[in-house]
C-alpha positions as CSV (number, residue, x, y, z in Angstrom):
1,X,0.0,0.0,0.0
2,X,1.2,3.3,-0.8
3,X,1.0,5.7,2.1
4,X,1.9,9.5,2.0
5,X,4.7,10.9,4.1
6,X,3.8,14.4,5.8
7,X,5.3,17.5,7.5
8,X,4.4,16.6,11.1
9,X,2.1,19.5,12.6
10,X,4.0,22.3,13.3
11,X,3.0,24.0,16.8
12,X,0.8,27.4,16.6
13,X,3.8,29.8,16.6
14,X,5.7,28.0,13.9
15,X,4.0,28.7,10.5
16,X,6.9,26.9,8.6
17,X,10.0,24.9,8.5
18,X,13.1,24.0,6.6
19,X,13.5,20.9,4.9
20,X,17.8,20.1,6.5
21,X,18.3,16.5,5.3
22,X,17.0,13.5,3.8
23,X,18.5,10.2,5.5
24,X,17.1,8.1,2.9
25,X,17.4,8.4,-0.8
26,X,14.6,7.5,-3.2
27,X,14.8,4.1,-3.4
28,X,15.9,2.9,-0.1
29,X,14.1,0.5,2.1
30,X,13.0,1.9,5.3
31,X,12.1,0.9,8.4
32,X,9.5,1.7,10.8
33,X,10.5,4.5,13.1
34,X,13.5,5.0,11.4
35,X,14.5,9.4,10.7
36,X,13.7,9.8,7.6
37,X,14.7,13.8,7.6
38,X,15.5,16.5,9.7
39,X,13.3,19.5,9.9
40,X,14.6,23.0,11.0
41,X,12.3,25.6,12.7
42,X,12.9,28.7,14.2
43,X,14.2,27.4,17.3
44,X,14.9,23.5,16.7
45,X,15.8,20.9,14.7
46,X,13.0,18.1,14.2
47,X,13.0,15.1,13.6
48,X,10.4,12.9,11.1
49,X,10.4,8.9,11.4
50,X,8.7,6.6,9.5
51,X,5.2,5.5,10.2
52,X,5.9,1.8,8.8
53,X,8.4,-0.5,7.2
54,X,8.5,0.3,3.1
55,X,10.3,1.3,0.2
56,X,10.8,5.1,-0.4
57,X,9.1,5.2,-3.9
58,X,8.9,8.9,-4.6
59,X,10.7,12.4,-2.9
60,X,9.0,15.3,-3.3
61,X,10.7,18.1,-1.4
62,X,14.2,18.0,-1.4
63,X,17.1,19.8,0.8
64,X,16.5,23.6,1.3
65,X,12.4,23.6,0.6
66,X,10.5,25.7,2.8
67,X,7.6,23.4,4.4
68,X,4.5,23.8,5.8
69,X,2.3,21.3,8.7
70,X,1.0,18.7,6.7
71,X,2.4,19.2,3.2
72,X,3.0,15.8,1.4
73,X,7.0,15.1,0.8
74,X,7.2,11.7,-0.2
75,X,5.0,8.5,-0.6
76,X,6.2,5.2,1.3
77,X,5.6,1.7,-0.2
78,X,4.5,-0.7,2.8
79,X,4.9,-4.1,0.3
80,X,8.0,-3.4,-0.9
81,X,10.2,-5.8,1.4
82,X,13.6,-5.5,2.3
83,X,15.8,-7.5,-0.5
84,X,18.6,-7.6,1.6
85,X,17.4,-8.7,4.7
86,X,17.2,-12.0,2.6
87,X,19.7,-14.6,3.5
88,X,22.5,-15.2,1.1
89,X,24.0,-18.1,1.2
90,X,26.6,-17.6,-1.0
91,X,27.6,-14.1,0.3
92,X,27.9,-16.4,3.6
93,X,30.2,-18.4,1.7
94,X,32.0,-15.4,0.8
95,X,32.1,-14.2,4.5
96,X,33.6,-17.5,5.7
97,X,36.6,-17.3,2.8
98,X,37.4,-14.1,3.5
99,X,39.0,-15.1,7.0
100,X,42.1,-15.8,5.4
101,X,44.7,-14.0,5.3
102,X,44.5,-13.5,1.4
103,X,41.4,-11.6,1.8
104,X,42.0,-9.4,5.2
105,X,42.3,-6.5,2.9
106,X,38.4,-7.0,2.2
107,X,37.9,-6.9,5.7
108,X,40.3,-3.9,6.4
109,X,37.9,-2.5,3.6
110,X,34.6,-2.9,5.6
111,X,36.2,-1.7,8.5
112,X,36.9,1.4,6.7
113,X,33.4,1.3,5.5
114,X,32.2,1.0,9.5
115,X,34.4,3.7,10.2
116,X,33.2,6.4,7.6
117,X,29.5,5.5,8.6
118,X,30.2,6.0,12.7
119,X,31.5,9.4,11.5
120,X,28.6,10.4,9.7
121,X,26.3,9.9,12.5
122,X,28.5,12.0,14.5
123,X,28.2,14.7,11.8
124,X,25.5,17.1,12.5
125,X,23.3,17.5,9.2
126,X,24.5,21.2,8.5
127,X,28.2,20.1,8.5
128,X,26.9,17.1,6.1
129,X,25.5,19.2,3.7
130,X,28.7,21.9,3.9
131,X,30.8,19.0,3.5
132,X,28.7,17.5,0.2
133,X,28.6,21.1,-1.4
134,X,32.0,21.2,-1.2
135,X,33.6,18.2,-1.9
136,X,34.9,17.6,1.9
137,X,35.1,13.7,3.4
138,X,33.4,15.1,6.9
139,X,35.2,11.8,8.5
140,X,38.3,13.9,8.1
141,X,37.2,16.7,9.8
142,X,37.8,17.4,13.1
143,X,34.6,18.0,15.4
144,X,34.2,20.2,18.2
145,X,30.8,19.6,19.3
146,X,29.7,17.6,21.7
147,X,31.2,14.3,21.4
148,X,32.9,15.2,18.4
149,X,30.3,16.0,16.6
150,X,31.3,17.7,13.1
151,X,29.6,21.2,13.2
152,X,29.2,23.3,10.1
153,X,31.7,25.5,11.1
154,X,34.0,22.9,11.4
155,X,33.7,22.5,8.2
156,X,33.9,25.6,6.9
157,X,37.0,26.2,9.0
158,X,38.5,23.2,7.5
159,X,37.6,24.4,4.2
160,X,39.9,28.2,4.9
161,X,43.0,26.1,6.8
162,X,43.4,23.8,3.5
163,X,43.1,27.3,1.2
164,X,45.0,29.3,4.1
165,X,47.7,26.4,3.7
166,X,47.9,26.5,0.0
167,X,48.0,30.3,0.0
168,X,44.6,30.7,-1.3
169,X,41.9,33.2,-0.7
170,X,38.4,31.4,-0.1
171,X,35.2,33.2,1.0
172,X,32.1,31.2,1.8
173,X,28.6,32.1,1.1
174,X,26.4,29.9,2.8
175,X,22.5,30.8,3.8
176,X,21.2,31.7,7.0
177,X,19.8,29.1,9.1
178,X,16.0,29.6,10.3
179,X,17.2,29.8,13.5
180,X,20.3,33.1,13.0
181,X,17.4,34.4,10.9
182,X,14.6,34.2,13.7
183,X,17.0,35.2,16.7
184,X,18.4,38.1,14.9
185,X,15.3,39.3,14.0
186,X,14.4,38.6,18.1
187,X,17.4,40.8,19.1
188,X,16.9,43.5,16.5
189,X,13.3,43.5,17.7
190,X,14.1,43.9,21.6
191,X,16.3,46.5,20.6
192,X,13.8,48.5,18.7
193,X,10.5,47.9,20.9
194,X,12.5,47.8,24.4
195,X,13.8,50.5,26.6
196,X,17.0,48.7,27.4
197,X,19.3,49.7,30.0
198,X,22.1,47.7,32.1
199,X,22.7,48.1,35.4
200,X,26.3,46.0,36.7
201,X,27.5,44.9,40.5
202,X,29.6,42.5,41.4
203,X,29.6,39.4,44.0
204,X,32.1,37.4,45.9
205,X,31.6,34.1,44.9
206,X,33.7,32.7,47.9
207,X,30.8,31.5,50.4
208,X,29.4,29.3,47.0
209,X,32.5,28.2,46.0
210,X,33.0,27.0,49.4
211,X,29.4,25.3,50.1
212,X,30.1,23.5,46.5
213,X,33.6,22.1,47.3
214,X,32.1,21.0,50.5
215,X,29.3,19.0,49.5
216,X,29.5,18.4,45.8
217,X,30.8,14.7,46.1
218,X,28.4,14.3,48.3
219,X,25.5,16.2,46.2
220,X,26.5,13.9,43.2
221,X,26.7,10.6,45.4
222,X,23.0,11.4,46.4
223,X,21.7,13.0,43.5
224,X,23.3,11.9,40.1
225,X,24.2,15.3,39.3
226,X,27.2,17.2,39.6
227,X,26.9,20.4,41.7
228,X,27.2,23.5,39.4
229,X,27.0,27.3,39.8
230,X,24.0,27.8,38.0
231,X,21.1,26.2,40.3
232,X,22.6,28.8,42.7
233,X,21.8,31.1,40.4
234,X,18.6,30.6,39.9
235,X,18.0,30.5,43.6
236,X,18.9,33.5,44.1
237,X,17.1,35.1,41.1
238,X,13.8,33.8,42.5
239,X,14.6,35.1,46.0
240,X,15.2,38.8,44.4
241,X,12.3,38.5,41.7
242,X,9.5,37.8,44.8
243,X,10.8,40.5,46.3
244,X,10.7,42.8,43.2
245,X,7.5,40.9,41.2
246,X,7.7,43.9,38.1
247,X,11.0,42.6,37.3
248,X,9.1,39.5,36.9
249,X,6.4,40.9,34.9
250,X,6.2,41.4,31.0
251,X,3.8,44.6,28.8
252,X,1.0,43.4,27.2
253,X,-0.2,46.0,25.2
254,X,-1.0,48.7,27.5
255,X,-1.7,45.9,30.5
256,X,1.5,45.0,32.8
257,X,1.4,41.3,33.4
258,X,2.3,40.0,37.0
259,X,3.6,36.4,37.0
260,X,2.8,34.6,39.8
261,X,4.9,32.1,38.7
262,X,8.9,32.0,38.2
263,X,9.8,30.1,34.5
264,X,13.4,30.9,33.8
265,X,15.1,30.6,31.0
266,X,18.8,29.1,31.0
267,X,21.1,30.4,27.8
268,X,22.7,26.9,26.5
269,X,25.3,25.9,23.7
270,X,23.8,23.9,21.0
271,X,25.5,23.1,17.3
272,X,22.9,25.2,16.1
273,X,23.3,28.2,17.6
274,X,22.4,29.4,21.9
275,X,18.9,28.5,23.1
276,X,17.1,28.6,25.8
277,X,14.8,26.5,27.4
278,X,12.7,27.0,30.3
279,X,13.2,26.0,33.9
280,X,9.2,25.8,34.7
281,X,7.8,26.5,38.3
282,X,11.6,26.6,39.8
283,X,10.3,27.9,42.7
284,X,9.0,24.8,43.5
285,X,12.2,23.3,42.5
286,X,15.2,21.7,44.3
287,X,18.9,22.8,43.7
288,X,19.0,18.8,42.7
289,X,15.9,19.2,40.4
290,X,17.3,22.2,38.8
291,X,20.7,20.6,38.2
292,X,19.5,17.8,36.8
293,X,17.4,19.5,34.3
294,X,19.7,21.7,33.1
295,X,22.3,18.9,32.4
296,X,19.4,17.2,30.9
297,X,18.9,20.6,28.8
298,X,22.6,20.6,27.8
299,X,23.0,17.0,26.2
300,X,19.7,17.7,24.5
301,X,20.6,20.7,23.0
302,X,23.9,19.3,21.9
303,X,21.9,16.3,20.4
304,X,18.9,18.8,18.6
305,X,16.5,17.2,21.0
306,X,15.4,20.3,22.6
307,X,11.4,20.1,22.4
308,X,9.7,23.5,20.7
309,X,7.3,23.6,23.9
310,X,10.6,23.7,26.2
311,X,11.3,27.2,24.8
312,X,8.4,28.9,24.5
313,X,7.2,31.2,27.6
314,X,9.7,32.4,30.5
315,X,9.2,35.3,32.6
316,X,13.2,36.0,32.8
317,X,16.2,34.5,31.5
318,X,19.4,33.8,32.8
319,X,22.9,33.9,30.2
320,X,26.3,32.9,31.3
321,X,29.4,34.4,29.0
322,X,31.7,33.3,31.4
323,X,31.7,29.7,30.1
324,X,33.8,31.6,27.3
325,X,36.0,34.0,29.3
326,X,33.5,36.9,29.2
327,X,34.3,39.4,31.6
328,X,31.4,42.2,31.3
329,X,28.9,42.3,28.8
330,X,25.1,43.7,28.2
331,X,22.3,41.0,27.6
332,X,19.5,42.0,25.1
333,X,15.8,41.0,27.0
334,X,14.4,38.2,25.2
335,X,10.9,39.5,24.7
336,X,8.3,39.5,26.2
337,X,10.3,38.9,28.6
338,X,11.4,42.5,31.0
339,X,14.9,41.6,32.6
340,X,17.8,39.2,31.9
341,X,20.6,38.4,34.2
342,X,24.0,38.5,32.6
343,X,27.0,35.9,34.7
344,X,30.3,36.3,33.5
345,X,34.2,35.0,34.5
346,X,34.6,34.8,37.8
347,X,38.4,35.8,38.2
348,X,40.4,36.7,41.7
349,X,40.8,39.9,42.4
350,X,41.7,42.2,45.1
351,X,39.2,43.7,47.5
352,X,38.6,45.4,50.7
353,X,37.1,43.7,53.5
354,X,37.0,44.9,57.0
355,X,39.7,47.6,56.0
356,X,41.7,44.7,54.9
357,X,43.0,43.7,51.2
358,X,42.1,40.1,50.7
359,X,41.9,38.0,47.5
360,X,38.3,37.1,46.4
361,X,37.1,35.0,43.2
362,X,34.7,37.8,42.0
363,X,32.2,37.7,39.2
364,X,30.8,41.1,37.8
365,X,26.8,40.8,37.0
366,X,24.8,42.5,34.9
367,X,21.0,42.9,34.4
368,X,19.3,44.4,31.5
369,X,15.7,45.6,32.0
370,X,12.8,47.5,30.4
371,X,12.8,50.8,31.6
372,X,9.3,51.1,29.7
373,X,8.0,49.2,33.1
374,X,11.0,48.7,35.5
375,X,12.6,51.7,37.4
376,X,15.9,52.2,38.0
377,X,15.3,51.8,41.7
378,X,13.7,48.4,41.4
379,X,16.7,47.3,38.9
380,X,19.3,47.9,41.0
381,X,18.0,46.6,44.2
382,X,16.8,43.4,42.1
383,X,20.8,43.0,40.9
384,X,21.4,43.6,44.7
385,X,19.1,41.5,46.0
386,X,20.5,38.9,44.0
387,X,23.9,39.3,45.0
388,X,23.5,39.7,49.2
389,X,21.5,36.2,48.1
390,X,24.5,34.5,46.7
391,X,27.4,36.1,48.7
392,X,24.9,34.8,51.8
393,X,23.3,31.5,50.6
394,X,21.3,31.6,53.9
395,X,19.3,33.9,52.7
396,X,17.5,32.3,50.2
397,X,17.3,28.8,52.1
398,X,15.9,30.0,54.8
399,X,13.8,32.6,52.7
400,X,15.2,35.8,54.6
């Protein structure tokens, strides 16, 4: 029976996606559940399997088509059976001779073969396609993603050494990816409709340091998680915000909203590009239950597993440059969103306590609001707030 393969519905705020990859070719014999493409929207990659075993009869959209929910791209053939799943006696025959030594070269050969095709899979479908268009073995390129995954601009980097080497001069025109296009249009957006101003302190990260080293063997014994920075974080963003609810609030139209509710946002890495999923309810959260779902975030966002409803919402977001060296910087608000709390390197410094010069690790903070609904007064204390919090953990476990 022939059976028509479909963009899979698309949520409310995604009108329309990319077509990334086919992993089958016309032809091919799939199996049920097996990815047959990836799908990029404005904020993840999707994935579509297939609904039963069959032969791939006919592609209709191909690489780089813009799709909508429901639009027909292929048509699947449920009695076509798999050929090669057919025992072969003679190939078994084959298999046996080739355990001499006069044929190890075959088997070096397959090897090879296994080799090239682990690689792939550890190549994330942008850096296959760069790689394709341009004539690159990706199994020769060196990943820096996540496992060694192969990024795009891996490839692309790859592709300058080798002209750099030869004393070449390359440039590299390569699309935008629905999801550069949608977050610069985000940014450029904030920028235009927000009031944005930044307002920096700094905090003493000694008393966390010290409660980490002293428990986090412990923490990760209990808990299966390793005890980070950034569940302290959001501890003490949540302590600040119900003290200051308008930094927790967004504009509606001429309405302010007032969350009574605390969904944060954590800013994480992924091949693609930074997003940010949402920490839901995390005042009802644990430092364990947030640790654990941000590592959960992480490898998912390495893997393009994030879910569209994970990062849709928030009612503030959290952004760490200090992962890579950042020293000061000013977040943009991720609308509709009011305030977002910027964490940067934290590096020793000198400082005065007591009348005394001591070393400190220090970290400089800064939080951007909307001064369309958030007052300078109510900023600042917020960024205080949160750092008497975390220089005094106290504070927000006993909820002082």
């Amino acid at each position: 029976m022939k059976i028509e393969i479909k963009v899979p519905q698309l949520p409310e705020s995604v009108s329309e996606a990319t077509l990334l990859s086919w992993h089958k070719k016309q032809g091919d014999f799939v199996k049920r559940e097996e990815n047959l493409i990836d799908l990029e929207t404005d904020k993840v990659v999707l994935e579509l399997p297939a609904p039963e075993d069959g032969g791939l009869v006919e592609v209709i959209a191909k690489p780089g088509d813009v799709v909508k929910s429901g639009q027909i791209i292929a048509y699947l053939d449920t009695s076509v059976v798999n050929k090669e799943a057919k025992s072969d006696t003679s190939g078994e025959a084959d298999a046996s001779n080739n355990s001499t030594a006069g044929n190890s070269s075959t088997a070096n050969k397959n090897d090879v073969i296994k080799n090239d095709s682990k690689n792939e899979v550890l190549a994330m479908p942008s850096a296959k396609k760069a790689a394709l268009d341009n004539g690159i073995d990706v199994s020769q390129v060196a990943g820096s993603g996540r496992g060694g995954r192969v990024l795009k601009e891996d490839v692309l980097s790859s592709m300058i050494s080798g002209a750099s080497g030869k004393g070449g001069r390359i440039e590299e025109r390569v699309p935008m990816s629905r999801l550069r296009k949608r977050v610069a249009e985000r940014l450029l957006e904030s920028q235009q409709t927000n009031a944005i101003l930044t307002t920096f302190n700094e905090v003493n990260m000694k008393p966390v340091m010290d409660l980490r080293n002293k428990y986090k063997e412990l923490f990760e014994k209990k808990h299966g998680a390793k005890l980070g920075f950034m569940s302290f974080f959001v501890k003490a963003v949540v302590h600040a915000l119900k003290q200051y609810p308008v930094v927790n609030s967004s504009i509606d139209g001429d309405d302010i909203v007032y969350h009574g509710y605390f969904d944060l946002g954590i800013a994480v890495g992924s091949p693609r590009g930074l997003v940010v999923p949402i920490l839901r309810n995390v005042e009802n959260m644990s430092i364990a239950d947030i640790e654990l779902k941000i590592a959960d975030f992480g490898k998912r966002a390495q893997a393009g597993k994030i879910e569209l409803e994970e990062l849709t919402g928030g009612t503030f977001t959290i952004t760490n440059g200090g992962t890579f060296g950042s020293m000061m910087s000013t977040p943009i608000i991720n609308p509709p969103q009011s305030a977002i709390l910027g964490m940067h390197a934290i590096k020793e410094r000198a400082v005065v306590e007591a009348g005394q010069i001591v070393i400190r690790p220090m970290m400089y903070l800064a939080m951007s609001y909307d001064h369309r609904l958030i007052d300078g007064r109510e900023a600042v204390l917020t960024l205080v707030a949160i750092k008497d919090a975390l220089e005094d953990p106290n504070r927000f476990l006993l909820d002082l």
